[in-house]
C-alpha positions as CSV (number, residue, x, y, z in Angstrom):
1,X,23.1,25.8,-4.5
2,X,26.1,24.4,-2.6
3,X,27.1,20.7,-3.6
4,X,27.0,19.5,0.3
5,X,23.6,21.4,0.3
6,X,22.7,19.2,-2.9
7,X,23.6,16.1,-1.0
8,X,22.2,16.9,2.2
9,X,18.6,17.3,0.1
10,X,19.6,14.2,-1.7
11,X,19.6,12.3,1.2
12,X,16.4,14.1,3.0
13,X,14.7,12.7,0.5
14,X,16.2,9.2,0.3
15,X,14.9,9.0,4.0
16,X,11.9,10.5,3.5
17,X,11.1,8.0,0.4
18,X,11.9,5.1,2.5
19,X,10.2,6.4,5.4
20,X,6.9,6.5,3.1
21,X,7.8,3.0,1.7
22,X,8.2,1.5,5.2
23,X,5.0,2.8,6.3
24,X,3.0,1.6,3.4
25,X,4.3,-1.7,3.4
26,X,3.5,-2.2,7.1
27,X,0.1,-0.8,5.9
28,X,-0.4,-3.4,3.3
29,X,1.2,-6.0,5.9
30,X,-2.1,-5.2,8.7
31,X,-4.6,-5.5,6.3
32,X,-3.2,-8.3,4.8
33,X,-2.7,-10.2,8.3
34,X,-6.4,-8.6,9.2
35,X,-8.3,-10.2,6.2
36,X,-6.5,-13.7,6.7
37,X,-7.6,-13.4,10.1
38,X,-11.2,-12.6,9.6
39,X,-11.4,-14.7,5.8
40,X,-9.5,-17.8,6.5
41,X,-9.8,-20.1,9.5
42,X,-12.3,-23.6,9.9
43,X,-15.1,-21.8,8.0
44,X,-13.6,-20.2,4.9
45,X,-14.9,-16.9,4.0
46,X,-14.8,-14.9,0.3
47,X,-13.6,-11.6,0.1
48,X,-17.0,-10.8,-2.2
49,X,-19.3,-13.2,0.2
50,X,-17.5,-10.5,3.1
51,X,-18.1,-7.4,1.4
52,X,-22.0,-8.9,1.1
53,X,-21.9,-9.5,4.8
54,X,-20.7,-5.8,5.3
55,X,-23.5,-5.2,3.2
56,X,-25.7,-6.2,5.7
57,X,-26.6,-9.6,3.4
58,X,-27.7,-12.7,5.7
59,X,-24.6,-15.5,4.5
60,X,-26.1,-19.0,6.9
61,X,-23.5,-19.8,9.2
62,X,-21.1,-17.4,7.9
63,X,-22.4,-14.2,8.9
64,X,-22.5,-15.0,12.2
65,X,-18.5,-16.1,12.1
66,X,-17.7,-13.2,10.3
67,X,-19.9,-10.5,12.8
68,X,-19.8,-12.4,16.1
69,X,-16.3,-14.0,15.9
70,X,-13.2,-13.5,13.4
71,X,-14.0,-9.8,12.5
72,X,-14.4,-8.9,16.2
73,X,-10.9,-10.0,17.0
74,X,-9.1,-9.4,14.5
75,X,-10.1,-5.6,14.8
76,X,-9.3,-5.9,18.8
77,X,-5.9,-7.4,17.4
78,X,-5.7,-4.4,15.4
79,X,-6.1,-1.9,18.4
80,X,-4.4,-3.6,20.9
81,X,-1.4,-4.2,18.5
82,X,-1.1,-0.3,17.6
83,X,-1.4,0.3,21.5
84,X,1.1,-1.9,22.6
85,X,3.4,-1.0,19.3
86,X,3.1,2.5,20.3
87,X,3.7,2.3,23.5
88,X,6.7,0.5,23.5
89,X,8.5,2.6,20.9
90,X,8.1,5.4,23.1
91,X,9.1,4.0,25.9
92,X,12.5,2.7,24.3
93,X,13.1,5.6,22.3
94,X,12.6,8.1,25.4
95,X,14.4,6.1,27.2
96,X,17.3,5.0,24.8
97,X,16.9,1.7,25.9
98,X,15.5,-1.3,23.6
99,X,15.1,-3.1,27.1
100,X,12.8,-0.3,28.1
101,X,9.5,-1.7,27.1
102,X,6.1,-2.0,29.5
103,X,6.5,-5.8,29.6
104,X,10.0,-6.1,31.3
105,X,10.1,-2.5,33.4
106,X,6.8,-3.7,34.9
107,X,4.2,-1.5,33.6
108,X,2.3,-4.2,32.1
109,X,2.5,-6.8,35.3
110,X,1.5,-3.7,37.7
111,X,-1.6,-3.9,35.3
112,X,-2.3,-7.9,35.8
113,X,-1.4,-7.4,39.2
114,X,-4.3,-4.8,40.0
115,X,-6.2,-7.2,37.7
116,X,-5.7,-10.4,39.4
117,X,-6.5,-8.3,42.7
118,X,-9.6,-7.3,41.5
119,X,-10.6,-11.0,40.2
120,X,-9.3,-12.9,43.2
121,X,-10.0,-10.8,46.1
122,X,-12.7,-8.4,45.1
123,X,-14.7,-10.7,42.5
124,X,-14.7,-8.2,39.9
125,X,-15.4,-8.9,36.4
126,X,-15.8,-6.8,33.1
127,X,-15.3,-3.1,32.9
128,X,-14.1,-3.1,36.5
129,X,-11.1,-5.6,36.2
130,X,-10.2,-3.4,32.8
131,X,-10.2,-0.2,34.8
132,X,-8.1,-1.8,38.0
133,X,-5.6,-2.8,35.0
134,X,-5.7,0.8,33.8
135,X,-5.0,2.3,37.5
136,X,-2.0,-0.4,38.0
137,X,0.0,0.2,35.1
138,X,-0.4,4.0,36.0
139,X,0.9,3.4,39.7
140,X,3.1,1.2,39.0
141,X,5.0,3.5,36.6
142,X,5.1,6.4,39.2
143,X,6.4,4.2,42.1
144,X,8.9,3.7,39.2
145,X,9.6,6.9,38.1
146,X,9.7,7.9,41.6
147,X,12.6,5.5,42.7
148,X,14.6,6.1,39.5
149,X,14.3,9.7,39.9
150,X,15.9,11.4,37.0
151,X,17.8,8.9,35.9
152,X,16.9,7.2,32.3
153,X,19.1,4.0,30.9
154,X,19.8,1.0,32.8
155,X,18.8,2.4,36.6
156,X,15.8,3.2,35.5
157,X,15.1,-0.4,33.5
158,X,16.8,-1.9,36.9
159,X,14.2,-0.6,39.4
160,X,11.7,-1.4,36.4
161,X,12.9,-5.2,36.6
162,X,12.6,-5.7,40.2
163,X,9.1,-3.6,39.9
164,X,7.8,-6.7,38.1
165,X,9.5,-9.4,40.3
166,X,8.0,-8.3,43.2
167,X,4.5,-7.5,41.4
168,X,5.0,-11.4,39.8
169,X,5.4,-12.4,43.8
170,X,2.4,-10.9,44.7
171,X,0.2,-12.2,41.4
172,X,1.6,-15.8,42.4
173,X,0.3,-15.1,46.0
174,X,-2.9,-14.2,45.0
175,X,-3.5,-17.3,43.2
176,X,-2.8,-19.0,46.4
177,X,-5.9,-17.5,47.9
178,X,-7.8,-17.9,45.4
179,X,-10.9,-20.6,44.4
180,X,-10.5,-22.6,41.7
181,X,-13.0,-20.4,39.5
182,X,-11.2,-17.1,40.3
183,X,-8.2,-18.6,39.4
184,X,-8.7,-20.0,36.2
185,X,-10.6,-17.0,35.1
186,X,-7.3,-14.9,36.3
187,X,-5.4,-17.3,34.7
188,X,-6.8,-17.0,30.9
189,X,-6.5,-13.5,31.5
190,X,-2.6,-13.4,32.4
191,X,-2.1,-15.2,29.3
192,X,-3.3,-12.2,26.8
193,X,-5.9,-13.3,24.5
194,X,-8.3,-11.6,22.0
195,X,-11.1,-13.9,22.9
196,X,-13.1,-12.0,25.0
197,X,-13.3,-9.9,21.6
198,X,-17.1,-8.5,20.9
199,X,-17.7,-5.0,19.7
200,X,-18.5,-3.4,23.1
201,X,-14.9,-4.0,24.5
202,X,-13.6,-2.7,20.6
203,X,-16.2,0.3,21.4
204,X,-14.4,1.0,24.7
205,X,-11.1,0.7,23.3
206,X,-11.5,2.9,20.2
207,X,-12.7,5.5,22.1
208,X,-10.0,5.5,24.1
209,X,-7.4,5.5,21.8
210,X,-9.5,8.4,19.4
211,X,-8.4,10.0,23.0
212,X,-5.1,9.0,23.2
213,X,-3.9,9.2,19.6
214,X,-3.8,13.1,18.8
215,X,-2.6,13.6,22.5
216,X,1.1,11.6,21.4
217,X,0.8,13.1,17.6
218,X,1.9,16.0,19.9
219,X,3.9,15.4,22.3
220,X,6.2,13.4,20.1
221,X,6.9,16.5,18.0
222,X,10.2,16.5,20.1
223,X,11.1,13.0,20.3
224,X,13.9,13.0,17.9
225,X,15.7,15.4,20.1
226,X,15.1,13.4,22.9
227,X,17.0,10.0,21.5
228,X,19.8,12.6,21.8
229,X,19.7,12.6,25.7
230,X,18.1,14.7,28.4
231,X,20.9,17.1,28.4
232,X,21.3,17.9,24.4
233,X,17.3,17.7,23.9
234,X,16.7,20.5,26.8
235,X,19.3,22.9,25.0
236,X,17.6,22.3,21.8
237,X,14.8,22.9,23.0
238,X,12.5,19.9,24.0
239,X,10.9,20.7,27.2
240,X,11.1,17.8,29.9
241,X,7.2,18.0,30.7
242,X,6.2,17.2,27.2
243,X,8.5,13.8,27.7
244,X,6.8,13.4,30.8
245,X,3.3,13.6,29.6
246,X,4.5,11.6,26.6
247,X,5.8,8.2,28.9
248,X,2.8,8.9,30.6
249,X,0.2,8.6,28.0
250,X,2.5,5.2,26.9
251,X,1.8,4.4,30.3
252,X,-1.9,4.9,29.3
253,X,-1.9,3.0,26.0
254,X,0.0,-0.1,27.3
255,X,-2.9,0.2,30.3
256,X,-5.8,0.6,28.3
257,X,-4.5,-2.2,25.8
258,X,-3.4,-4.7,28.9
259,X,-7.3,-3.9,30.1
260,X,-8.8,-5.6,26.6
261,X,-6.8,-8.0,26.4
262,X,-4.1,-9.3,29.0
263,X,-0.5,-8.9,29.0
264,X,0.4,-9.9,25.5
265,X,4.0,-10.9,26.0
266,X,6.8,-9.0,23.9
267,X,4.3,-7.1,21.7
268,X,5.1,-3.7,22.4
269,X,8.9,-5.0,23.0
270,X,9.5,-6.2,19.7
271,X,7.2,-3.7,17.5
272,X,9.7,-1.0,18.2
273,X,13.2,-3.0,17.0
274,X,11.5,-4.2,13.8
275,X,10.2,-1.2,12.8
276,X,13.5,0.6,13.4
277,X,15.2,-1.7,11.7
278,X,12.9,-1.1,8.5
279,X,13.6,2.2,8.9
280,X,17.2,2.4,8.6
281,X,17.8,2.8,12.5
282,X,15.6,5.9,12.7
283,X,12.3,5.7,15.2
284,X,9.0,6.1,13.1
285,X,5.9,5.7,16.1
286,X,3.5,4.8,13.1
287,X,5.9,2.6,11.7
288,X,5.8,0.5,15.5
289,X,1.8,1.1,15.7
290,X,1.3,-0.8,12.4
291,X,4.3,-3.7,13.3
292,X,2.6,-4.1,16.6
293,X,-1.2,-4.5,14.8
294,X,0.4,-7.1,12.2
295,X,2.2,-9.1,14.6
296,X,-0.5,-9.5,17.5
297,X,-3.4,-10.4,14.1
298,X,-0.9,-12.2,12.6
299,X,0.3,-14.0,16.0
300,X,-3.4,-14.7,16.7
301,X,-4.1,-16.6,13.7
302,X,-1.0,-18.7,13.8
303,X,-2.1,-19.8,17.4
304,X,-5.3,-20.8,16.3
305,X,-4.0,-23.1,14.0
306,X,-0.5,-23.7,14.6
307,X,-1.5,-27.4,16.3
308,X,-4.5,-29.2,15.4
309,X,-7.1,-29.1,18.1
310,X,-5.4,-26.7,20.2
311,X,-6.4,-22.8,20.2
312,X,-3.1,-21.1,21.7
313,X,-3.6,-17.7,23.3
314,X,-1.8,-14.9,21.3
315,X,0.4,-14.3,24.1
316,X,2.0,-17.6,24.0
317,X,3.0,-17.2,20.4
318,X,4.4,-12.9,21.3
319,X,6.1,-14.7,24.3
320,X,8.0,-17.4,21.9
321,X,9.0,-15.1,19.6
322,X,10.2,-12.1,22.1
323,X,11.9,-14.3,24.5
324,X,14.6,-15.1,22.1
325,X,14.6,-11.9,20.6
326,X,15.2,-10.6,24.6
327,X,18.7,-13.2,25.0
328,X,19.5,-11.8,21.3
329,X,19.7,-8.5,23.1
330,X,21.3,-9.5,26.2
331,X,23.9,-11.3,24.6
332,X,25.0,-9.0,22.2
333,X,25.1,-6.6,24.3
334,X,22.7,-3.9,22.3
335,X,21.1,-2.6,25.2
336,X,21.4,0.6,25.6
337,X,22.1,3.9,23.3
338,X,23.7,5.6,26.4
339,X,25.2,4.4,29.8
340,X,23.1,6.7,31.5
């Protein structure tokens, strides 16, 4: 064997090893951030009285916190995380854009906004408000893809941008119409938050990312080739439908996870970048599902008790971390992989 072939193997397996690190580590990092989520809090839980409680054993006072409250949402942080983590990364990878995340191309207000409809003028709650969410982010990203055309990089982020403006317009107009109750349930909503958490809406949710899940395991066989641009990835063989279907189920996960639990700001935004950057610059989708699942658990908690007496939704904390992380971008001028 050659030495450059030597070296080339060498270095396969460098990636490879890290690659494996990376993703254990962010492994470790969920369950960690998942167990602090559901153990510690006002009422302190053991990690034997928990397994007990698992066990079916009847703990007074803290089986019910464990069952009915902490374990519920930390496992919708879980899931919504992952979705939102997922989502994103493909979204900026297909796109070879960072900025191209659901949350500032408009695929995640097009879900509040069908949302907010549905509360304000149509006095829908539950299941129905999740599905108008669902529908939304799906429109919304055609009218998108539509007006962008062909066109990936900064026209398509640009129609994206004025997508959520004018969707932002309308959720503020809505509010104008609507009662004080509507509004303040629309309201808590917009803010993402895991505290509608019970184990029906996780039931809903699982299911439909069982559905999801195996669908991107294959479509993203080719997503490598696509960071290389349209052109390049068609000769080598990556077949412009499969990238389709792909943003469109990341249309779908960002949709499904906006329906559980609001627009969490930045989450699937900044998943992507950190898990990148773990991974020596190269784009890992399990890698982004696990950062997203550890930051929205581990942004949850810290909002809970971040300041005394005050329960901050996990959107607020994903917003104050993202925003700056957004100007970082912007002013550094790492926005884009290609100026197409």
């Amino acid at each position: 064997m050659s030495a450059a072939a030597l070296v080339v193997r060498g270095a396969r397996r460098h990636t490879t090893r890290r690659r494996r690190l990376v993703v254990a580590g962010l492994a470790a990092l969920t369950v960690g951030t998942f167990l602090v989520r559901v153990l510690l809090g006002d009422f302190t839980v053991t990690v034997a009285d928990f397994v007990r409680i698992l066990a079916g054993a009847q703990i007074p006072g803290a089986t019910f916190i464990v069952l009915d409250s902490t374990l519920p949402r930390a496992t919708l942080g879980v899931l919504v995380g992952a979705a939102f983590g997922l989502g994103g990364a493909i979204f900026q990878t297909t796109l070879r854009n960072p900025l191209a995340s659901p949350e500032v191309i408009g695929v995640s207000m097009g879900a509040s906004a069908a949302a907010v409809f549905a509360i304000v003028t149509l006095g829908l709650s539950g299941p129905a408000v999740s599905g108008f969410a669902v529908v939304g982010a799906l429109a919304v990203c055609a009218v998108i893809r539509l007006v962008a055309g062909d066109h990936a990089g900064y026209r398509l982020v640009l129609v994206g941008v004025g997508s959520a403006a004018f969707l932002s317009a309308v959720v503020q107009y809505l509010f104008t119409r609507a009662d004080i109750y509507d509004a303040q349930t629309a309201l808590v909503w917009l803010t993402g938050s895991l505290a509608p958490a019970d184990w029906t809406l996780i039931g809903q949710l699982g299911a439909a990312l069982a559905v999801l899940l195996p669908l991107v395991a294959w479509c993203s066989r080719s997503l490598r080739l696509t960071e290389l641009g349209p052109d390049t990835a068609t000769a080598l063989g990556s077949s412009p439908r499969r990238t389709d279907l792909l943003l469109g189920l990341a249309v779908l996960l960002v949709g499904v996870a906006v329906a559980a639990a609001g627009p969490v700001s930045f989450a699937g935004f900044l998943a992507g970048p950190i898990a990148r950057a773990l991974n020596a610059g190269r784009t890992s989708l399990l890698a982004a599902a696990l950062t997203g699942a550890a930051l929205v658990t581990g942004a949850d908690h810290v909002g809970a008790y971040l300041v005394a007496d005050t329960n901050l939704p996990v959107g607020v904390v994903t917003g104050a971390l993202g925003a700056p992380f957004l100007l970082w971008l912007l002013a550094t001028g790492r926005t884009s992989r290609s100026t197409s």
